[in-house]
TIVO-167920 format. One record per atom (N, C-alpha, C, CB): residue number from 1; residue in three letters; chain; atom name; x negated, y negated, z negated. Coordinates in pm, 1 decimal. Each point is the difference from the previous one (the first is absolute). Glycine has a CB too. Layout:
<nodes>
+-----+------+------+------+----------+----------+----------+
| pos | code | unit | site |       xx |       yy |       zz |
+-----+------+------+------+----------+----------+----------+
| NUM |  ALA |    A |   CA |        X |        Y |        Z |
...
+-----+------+------+------+----------+----------+----------+
</nodes>
This chain:
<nodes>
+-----+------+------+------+----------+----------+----------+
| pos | code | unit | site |       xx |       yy |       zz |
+-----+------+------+------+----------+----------+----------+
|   1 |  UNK |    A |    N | -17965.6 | -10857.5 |  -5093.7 |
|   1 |  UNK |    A |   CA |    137.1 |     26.1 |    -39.7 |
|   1 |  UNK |    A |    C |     72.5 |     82.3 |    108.4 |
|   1 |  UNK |    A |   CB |      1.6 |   -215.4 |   -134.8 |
|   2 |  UNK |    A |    N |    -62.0 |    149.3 |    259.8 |
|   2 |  UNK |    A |   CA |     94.1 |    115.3 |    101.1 |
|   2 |  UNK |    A |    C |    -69.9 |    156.9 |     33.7 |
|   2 |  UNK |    A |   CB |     91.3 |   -235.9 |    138.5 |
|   3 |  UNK |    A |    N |   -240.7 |    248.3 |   -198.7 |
|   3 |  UNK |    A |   CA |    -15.8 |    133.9 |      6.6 |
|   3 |  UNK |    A |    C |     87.9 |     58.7 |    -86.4 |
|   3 |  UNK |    A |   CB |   -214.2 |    -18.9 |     62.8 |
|   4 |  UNK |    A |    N |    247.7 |     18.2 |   -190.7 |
|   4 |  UNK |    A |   CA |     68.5 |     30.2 |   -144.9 |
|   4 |  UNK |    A |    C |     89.7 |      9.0 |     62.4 |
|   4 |  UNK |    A |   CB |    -80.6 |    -97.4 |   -190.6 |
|   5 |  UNK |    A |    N |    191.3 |     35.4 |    258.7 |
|   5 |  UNK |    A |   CA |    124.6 |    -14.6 |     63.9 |
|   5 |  UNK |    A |    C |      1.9 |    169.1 |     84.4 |
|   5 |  UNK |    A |   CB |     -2.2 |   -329.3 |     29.1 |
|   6 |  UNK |    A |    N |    -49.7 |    261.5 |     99.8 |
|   6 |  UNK |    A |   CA |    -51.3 |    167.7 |     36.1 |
|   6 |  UNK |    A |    C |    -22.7 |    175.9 |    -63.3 |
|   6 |  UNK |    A |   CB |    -92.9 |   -199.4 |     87.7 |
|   7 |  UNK |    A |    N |     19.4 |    127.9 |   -152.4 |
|   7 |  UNK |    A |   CA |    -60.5 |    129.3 |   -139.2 |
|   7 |  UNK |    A |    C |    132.4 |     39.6 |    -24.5 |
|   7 |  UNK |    A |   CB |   -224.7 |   -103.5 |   -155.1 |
|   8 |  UNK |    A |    N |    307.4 |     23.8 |     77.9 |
|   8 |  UNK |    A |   CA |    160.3 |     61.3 |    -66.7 |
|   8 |  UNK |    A |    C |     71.8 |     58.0 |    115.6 |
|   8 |  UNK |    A |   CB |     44.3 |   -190.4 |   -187.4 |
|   9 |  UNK |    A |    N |    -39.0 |    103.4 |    330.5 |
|   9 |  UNK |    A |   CA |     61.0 |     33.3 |     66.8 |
|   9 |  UNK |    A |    C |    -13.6 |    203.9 |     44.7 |
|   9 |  UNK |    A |   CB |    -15.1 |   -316.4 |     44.2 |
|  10 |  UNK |    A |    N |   -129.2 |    310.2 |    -66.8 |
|  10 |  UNK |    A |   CA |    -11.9 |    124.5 |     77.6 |
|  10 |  UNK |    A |    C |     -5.1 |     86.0 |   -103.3 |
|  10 |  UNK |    A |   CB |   -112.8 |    -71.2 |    200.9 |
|  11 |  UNK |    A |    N |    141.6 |     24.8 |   -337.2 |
|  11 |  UNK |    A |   CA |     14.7 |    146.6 |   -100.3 |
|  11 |  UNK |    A |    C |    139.3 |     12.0 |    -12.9 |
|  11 |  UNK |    A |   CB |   -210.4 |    -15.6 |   -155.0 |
|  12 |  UNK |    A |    N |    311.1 |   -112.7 |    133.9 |
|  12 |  UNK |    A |   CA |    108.8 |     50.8 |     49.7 |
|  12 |  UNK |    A |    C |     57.7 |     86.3 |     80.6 |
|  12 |  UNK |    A |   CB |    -28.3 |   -138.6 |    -58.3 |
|  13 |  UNK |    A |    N |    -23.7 |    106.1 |    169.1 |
|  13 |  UNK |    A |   CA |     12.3 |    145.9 |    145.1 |
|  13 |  UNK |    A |    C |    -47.2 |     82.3 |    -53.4 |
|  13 |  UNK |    A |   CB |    -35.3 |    -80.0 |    210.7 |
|  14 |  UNK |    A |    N |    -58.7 |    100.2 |   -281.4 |
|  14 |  UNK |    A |   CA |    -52.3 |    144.4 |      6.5 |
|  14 |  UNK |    A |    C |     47.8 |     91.4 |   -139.6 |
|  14 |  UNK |    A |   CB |   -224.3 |    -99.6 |    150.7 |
|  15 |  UNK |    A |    N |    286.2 |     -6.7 |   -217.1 |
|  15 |  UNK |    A |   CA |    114.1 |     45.0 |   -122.8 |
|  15 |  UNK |    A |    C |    136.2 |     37.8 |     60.0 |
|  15 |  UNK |    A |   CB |   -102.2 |   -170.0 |   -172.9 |
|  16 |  UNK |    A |    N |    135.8 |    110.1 |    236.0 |
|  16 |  UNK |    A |   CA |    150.9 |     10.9 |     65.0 |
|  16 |  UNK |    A |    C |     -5.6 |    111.3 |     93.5 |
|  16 |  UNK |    A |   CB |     58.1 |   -249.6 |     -8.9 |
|  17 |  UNK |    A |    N |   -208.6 |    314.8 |     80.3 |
|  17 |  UNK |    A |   CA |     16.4 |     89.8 |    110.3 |
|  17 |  UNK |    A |    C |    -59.5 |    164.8 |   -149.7 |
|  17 |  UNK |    A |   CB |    -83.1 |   -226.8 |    340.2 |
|  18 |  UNK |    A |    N |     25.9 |    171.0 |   -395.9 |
|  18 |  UNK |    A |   CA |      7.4 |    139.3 |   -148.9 |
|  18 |  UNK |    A |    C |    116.2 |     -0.9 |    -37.2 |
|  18 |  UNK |    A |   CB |   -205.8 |    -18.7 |   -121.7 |
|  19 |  UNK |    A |    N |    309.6 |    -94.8 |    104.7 |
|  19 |  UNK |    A |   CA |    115.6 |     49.5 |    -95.5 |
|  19 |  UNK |    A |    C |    147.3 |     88.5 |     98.2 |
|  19 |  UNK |    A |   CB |    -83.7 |   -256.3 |   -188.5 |
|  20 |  UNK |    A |    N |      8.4 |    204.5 |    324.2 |
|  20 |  UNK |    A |   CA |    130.6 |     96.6 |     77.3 |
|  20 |  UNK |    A |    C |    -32.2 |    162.9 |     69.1 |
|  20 |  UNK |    A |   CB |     89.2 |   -263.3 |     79.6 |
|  21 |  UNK |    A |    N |   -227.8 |    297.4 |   -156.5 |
|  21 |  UNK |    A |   CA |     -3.3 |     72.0 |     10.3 |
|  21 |  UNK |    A |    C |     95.1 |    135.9 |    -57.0 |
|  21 |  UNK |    A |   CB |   -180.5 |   -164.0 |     51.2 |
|  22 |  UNK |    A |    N |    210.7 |    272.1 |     14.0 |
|  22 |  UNK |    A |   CA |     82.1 |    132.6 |    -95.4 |
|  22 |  UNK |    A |    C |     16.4 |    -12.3 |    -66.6 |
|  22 |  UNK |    A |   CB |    -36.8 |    117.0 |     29.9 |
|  23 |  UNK |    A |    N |   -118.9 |    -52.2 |    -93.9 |
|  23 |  UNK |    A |   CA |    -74.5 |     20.9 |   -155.4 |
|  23 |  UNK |    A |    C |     55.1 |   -120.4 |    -75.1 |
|  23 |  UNK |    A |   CB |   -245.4 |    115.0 |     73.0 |
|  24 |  UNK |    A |    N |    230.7 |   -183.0 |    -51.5 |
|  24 |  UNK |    A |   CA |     -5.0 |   -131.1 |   -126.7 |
|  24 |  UNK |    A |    C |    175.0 |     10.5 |     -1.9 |
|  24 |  UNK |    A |   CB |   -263.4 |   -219.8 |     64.3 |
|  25 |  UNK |    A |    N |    317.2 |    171.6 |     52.3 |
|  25 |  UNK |    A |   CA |    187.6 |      1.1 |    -12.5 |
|  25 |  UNK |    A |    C |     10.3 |    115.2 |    -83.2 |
|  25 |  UNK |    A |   CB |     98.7 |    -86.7 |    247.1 |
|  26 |  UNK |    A |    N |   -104.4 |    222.1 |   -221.4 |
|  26 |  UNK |    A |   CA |     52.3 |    140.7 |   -104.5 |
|  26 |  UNK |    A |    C |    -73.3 |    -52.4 |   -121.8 |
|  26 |  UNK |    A |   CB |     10.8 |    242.4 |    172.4 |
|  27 |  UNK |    A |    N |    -92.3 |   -298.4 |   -192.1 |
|  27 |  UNK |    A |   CA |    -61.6 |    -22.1 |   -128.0 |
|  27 |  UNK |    A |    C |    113.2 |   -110.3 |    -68.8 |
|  27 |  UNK |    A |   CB |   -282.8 |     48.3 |     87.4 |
|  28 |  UNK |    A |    N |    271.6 |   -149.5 |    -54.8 |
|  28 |  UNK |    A |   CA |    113.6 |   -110.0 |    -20.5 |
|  28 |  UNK |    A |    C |    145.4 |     48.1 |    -25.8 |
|  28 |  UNK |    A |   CB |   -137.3 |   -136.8 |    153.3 |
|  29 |  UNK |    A |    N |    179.7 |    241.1 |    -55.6 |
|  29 |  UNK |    A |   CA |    136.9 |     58.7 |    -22.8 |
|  29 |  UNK |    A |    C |     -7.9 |    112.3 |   -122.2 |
|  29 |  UNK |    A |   CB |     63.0 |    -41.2 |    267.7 |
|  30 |  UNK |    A |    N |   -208.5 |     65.0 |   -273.5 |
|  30 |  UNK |    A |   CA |    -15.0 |    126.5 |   -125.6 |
|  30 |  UNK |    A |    C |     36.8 |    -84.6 |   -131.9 |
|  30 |  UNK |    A |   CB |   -224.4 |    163.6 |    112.2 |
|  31 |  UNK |    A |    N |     90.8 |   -272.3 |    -89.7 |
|  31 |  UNK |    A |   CA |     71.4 |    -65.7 |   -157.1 |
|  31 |  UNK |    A |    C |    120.9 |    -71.8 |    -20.8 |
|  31 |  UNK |    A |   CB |   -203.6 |    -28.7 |    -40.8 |
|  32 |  UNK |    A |    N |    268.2 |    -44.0 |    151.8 |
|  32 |  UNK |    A |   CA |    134.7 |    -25.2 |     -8.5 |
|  32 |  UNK |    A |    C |     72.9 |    127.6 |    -56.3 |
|  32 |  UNK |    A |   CB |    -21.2 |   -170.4 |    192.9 |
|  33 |  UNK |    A |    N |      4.6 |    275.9 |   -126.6 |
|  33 |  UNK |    A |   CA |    118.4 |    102.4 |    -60.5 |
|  33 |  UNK |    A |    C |    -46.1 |      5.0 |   -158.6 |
|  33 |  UNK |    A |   CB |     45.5 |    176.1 |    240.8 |
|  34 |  UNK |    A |    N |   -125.4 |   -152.6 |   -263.6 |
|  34 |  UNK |    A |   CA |    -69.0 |     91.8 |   -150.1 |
|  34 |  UNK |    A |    C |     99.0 |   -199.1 |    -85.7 |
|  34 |  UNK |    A |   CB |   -411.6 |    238.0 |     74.0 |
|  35 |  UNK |    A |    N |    372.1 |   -340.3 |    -13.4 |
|  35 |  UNK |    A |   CA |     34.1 |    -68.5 |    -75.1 |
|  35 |  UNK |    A |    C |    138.1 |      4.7 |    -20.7 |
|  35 |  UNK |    A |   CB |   -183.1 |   -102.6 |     45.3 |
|  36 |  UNK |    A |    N |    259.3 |    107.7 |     19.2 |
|  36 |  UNK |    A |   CA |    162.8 |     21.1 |      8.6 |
|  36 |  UNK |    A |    C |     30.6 |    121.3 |   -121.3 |
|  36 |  UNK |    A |   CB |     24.4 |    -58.2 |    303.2 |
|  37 |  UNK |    A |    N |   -131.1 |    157.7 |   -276.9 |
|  37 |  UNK |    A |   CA |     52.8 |    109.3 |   -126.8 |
|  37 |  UNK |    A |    C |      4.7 |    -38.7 |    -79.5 |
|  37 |  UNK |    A |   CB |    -56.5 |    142.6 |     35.5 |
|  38 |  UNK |    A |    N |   -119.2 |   -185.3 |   -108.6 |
|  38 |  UNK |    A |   CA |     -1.2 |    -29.4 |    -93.1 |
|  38 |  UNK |    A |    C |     88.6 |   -145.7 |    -89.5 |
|  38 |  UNK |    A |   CB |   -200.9 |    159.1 |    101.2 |
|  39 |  UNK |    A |    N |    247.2 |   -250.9 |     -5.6 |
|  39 |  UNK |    A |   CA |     99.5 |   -132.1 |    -60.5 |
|  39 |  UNK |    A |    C |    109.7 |     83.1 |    -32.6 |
|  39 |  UNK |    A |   CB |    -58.2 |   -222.8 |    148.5 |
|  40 |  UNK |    A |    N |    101.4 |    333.7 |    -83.5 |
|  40 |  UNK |    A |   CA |    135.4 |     72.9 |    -78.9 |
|  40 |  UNK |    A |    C |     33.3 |     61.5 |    -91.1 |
|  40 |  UNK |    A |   CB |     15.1 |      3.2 |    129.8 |
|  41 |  UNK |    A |    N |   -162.2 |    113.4 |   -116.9 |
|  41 |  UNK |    A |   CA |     18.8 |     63.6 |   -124.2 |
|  41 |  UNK |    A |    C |    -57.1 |   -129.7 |   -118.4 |
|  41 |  UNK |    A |   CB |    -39.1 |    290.3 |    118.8 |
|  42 |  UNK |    A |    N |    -50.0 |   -342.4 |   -125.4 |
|  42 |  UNK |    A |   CA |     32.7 |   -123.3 |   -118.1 |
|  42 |  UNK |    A |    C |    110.5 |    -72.9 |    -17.7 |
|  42 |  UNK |    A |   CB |   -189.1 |    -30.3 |     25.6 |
|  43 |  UNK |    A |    N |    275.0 |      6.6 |     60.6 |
|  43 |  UNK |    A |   CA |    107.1 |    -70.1 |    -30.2 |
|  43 |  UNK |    A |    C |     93.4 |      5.5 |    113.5 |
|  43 |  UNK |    A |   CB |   -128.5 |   -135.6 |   -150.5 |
|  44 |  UNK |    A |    N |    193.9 |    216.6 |    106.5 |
|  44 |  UNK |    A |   CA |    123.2 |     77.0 |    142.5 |
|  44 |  UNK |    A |    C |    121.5 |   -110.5 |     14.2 |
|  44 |  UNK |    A |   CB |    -18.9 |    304.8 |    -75.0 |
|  45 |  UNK |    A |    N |     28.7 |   -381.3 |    -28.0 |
|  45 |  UNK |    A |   CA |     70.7 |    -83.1 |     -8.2 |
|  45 |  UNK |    A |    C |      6.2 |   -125.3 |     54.9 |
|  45 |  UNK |    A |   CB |     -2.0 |    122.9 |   -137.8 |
|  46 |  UNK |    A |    N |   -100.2 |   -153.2 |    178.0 |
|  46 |  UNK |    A |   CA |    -71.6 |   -161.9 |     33.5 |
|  46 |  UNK |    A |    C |     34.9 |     14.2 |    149.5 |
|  46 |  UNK |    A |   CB |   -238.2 |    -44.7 |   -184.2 |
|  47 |  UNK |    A |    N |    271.6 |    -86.0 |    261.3 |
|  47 |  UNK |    A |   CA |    -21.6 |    -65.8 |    103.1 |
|  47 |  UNK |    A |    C |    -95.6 |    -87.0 |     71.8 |
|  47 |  UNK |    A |   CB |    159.8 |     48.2 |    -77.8 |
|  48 |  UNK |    A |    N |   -182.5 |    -79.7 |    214.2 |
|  48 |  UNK |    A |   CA |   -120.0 |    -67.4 |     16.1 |
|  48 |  UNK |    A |    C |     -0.8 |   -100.8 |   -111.8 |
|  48 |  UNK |    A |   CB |    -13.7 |     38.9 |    251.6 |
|  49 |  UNK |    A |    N |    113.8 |   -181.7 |   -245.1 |
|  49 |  UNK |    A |   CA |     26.1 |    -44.4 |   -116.2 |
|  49 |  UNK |    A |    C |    -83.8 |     27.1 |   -107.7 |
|  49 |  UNK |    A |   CB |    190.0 |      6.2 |     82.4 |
|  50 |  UNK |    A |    N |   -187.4 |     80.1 |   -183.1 |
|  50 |  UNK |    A |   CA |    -13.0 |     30.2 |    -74.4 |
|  50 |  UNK |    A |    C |   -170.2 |     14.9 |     13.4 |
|  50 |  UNK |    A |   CB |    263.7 |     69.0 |    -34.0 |
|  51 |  UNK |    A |    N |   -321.2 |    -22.9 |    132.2 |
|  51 |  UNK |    A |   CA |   -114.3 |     29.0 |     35.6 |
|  51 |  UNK |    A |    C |    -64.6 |   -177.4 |     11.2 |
|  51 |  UNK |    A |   CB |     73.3 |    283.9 |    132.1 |
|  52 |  UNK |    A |    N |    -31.9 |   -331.3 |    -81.6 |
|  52 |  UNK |    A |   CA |    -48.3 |   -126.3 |     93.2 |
|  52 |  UNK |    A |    C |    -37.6 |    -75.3 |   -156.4 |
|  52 |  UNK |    A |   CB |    186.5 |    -20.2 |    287.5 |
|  53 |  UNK |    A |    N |    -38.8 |     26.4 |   -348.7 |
|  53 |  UNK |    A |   CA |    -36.4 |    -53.9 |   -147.8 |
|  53 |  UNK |    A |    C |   -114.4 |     36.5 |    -76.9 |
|  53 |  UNK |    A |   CB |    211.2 |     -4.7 |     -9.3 |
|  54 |  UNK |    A |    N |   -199.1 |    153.1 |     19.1 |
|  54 |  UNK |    A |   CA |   -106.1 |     59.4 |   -115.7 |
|  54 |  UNK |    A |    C |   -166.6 |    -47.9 |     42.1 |
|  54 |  UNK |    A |   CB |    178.7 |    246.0 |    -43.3 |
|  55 |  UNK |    A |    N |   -194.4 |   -285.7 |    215.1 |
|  55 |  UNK |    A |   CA |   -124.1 |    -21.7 |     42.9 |
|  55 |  UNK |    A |    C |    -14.5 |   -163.4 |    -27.9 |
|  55 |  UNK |    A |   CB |     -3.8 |    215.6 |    183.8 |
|  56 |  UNK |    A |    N |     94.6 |   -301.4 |   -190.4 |
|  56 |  UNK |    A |   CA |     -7.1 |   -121.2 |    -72.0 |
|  56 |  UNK |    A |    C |    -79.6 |     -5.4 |   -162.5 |
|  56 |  UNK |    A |   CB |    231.1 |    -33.9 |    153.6 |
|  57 |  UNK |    A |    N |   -164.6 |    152.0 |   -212.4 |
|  57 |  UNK |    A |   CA |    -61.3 |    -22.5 |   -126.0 |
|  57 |  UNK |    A |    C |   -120.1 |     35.3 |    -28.1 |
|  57 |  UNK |    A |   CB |    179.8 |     11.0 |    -56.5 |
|  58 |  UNK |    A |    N |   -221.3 |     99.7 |    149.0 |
|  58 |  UNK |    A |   CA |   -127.0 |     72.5 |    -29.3 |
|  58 |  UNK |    A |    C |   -104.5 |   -105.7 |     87.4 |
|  58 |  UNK |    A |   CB |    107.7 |    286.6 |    -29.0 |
|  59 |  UNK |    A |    N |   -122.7 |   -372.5 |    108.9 |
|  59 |  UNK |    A |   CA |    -32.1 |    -79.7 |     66.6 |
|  59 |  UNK |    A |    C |   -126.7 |    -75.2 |   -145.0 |
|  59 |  UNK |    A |   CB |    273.5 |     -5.7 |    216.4 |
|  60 |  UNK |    A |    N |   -187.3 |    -22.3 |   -349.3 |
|  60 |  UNK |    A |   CA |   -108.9 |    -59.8 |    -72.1 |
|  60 |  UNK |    A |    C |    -69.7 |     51.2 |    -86.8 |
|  60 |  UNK |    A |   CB |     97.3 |   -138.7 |     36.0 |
|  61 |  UNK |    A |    N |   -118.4 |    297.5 |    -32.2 |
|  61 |  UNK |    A |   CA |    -70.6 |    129.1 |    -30.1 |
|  61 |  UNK |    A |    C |   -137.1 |      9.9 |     39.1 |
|  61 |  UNK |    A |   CB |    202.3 |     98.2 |     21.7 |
|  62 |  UNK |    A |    N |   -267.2 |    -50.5 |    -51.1 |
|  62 |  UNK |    A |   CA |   -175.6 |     23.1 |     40.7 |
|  62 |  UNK |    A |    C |     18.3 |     81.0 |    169.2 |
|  62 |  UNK |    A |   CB |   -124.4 |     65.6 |   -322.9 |
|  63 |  UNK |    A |    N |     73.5 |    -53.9 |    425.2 |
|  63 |  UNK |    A |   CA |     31.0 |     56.3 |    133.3 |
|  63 |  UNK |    A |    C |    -84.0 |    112.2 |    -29.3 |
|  63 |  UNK |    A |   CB |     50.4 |   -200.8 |    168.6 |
|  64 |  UNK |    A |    N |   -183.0 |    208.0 |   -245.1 |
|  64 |  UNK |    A |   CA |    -36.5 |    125.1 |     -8.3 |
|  64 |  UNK |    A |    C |     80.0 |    112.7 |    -77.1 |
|  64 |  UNK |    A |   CB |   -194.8 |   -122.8 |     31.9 |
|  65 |  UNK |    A |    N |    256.9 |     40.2 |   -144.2 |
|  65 |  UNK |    A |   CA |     62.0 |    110.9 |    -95.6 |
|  65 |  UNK |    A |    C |    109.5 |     64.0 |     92.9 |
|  65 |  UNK |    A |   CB |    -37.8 |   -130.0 |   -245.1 |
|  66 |  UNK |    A |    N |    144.2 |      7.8 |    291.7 |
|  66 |  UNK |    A |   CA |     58.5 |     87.2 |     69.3 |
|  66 |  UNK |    A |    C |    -14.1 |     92.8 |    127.2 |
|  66 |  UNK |    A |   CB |     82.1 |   -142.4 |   -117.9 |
|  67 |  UNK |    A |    N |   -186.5 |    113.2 |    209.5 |
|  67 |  UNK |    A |   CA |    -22.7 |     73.5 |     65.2 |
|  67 |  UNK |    A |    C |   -105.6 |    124.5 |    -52.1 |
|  67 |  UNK |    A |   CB |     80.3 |   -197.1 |    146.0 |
|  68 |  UNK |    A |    N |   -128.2 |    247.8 |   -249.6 |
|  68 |  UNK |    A |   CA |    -15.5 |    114.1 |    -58.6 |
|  68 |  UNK |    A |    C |    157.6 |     56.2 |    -59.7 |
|  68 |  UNK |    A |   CB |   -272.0 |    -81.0 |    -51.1 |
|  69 |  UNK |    A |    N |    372.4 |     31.7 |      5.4 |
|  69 |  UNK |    A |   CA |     94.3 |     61.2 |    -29.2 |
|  69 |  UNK |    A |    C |     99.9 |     12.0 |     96.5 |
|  69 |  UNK |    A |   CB |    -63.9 |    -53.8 |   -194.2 |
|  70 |  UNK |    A |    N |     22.7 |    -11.8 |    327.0 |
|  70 |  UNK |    A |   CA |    104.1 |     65.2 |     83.4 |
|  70 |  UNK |    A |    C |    -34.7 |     76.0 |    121.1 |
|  70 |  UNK |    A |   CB |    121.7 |   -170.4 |    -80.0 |
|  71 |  UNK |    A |    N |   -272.2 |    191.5 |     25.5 |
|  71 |  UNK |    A |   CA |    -88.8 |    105.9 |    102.6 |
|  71 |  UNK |    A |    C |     60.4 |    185.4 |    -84.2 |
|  71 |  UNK |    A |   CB |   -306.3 |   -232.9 |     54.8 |
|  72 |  UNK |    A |    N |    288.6 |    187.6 |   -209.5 |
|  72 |  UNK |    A |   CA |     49.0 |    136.0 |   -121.2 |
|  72 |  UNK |    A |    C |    115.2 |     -2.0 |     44.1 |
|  72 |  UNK |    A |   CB |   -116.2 |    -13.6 |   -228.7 |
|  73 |  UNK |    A |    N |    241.1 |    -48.8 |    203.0 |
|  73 |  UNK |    A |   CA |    131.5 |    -14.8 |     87.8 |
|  73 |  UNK |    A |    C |     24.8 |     80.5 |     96.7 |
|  73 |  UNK |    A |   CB |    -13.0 |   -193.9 |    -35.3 |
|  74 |  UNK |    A |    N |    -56.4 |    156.6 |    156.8 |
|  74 |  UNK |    A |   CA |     49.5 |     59.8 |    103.0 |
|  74 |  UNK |    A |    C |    -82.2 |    145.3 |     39.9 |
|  74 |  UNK |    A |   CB |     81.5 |   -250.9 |     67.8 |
|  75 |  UNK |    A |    N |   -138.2 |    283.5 |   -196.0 |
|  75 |  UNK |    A |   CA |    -87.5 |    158.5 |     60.4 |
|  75 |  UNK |    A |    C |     95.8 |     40.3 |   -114.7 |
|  75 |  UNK |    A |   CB |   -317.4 |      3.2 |    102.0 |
|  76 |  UNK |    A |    N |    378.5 |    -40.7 |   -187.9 |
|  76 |  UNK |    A |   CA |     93.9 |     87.7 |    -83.9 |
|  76 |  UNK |    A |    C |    169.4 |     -1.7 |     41.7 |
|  76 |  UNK |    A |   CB |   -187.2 |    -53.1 |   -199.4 |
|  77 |  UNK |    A |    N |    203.5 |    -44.9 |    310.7 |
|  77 |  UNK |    A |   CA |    140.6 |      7.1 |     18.3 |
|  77 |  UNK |    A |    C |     17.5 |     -4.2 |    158.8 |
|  77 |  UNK |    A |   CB |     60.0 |   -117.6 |   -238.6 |
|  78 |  UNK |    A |    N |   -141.6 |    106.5 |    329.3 |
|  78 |  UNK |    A |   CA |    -40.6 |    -53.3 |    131.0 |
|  78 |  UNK |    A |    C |     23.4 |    121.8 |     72.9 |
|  78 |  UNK |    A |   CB |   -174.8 |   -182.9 |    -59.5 |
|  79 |  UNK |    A |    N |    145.7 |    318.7 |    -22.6 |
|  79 |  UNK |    A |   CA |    -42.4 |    127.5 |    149.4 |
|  79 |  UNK |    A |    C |    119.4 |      8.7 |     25.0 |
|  79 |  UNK |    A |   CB |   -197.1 |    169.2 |    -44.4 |
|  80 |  UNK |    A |    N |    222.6 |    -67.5 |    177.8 |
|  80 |  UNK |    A |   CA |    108.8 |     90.5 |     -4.1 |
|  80 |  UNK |    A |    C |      8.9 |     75.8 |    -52.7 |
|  80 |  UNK |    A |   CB |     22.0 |    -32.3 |    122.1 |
|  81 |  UNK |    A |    N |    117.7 |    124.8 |   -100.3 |
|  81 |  UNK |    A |   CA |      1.9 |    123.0 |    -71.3 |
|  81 |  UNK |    A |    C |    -54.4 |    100.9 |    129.2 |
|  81 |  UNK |    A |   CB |    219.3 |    -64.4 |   -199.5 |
|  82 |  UNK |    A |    N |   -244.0 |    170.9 |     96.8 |
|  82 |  UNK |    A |   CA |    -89.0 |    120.1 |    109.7 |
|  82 |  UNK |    A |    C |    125.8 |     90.2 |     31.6 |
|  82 |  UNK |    A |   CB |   -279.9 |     26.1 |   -121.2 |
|  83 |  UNK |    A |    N |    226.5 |      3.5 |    262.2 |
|  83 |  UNK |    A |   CA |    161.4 |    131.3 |     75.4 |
|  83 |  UNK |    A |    C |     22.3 |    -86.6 |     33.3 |
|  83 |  UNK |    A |   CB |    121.0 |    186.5 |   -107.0 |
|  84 |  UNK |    A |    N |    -14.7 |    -83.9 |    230.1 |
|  84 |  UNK |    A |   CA |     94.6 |    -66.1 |    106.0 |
|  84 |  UNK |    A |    C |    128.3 |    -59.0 |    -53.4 |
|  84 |  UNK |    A |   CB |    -87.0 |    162.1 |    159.3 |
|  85 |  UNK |    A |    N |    112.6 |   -210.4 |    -95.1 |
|  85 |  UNK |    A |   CA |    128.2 |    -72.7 |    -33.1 |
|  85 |  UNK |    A |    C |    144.5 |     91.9 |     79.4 |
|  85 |  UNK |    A |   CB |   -165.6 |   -270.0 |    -11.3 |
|  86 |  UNK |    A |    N |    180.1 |    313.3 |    -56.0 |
|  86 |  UNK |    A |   CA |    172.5 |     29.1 |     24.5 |
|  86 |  UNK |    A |    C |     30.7 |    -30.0 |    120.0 |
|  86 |  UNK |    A |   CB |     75.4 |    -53.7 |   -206.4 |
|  87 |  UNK |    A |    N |      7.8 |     97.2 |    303.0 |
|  87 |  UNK |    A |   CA |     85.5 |    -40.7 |    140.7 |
|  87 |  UNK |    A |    C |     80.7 |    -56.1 |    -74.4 |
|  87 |  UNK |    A |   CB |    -12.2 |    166.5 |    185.7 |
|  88 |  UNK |    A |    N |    102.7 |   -309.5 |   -121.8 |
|  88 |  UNK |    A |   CA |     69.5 |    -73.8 |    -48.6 |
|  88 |  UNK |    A |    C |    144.5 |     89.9 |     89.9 |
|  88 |  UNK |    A |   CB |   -196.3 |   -257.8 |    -67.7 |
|  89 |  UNK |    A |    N |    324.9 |    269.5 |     35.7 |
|  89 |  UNK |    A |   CA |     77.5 |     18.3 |     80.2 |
|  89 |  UNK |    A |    C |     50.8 |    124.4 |      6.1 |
|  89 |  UNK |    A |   CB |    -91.7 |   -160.2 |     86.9 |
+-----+------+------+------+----------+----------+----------+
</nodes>
């Protein structure tokens, strides 16, 4: 039991020293952003609220279905737009 103990211990570390890597953070901040688009343009209207709720309900949904429809989701509402952005000011 205390090798097993160990065992977790040291994939933890070695999960926690991959996830602070760059790469993985810009990755994490990539899909955070793409996700932020895409919750707006579906519903520009909604609040976390509104979000927190909607993940309550979908909670007793199949996890595969929805995660195939919110993989389609976010490659149809997720990118940016292409070009620069305007100077603000």
């Amino acid at each position: 039991m205390e090798r097993k103990r160990a065992a977790i211990a040291k994939i933890e570390e070695a999960k926690k020293r991959l996830m602070s890597k760059p790469s993985v953070r810009k990755d994490q901040a990539d899909q955070g952003k793409r996700f932020t688009r895409a919750a707006y343009a579906l519903a520009p209207e909604w609040d976390q609220r509104h979000f927190i709720a909607a993940i309550e309900l979908a909670l007793a949904e199949d996890m595969e279905t929805l995660q195939n429809r919110g993989e389609k989701l976010l490659e149809e509402h997720g990118k940016g737009k292409r070009g620069r952005r305007p100077k603000s000011g």
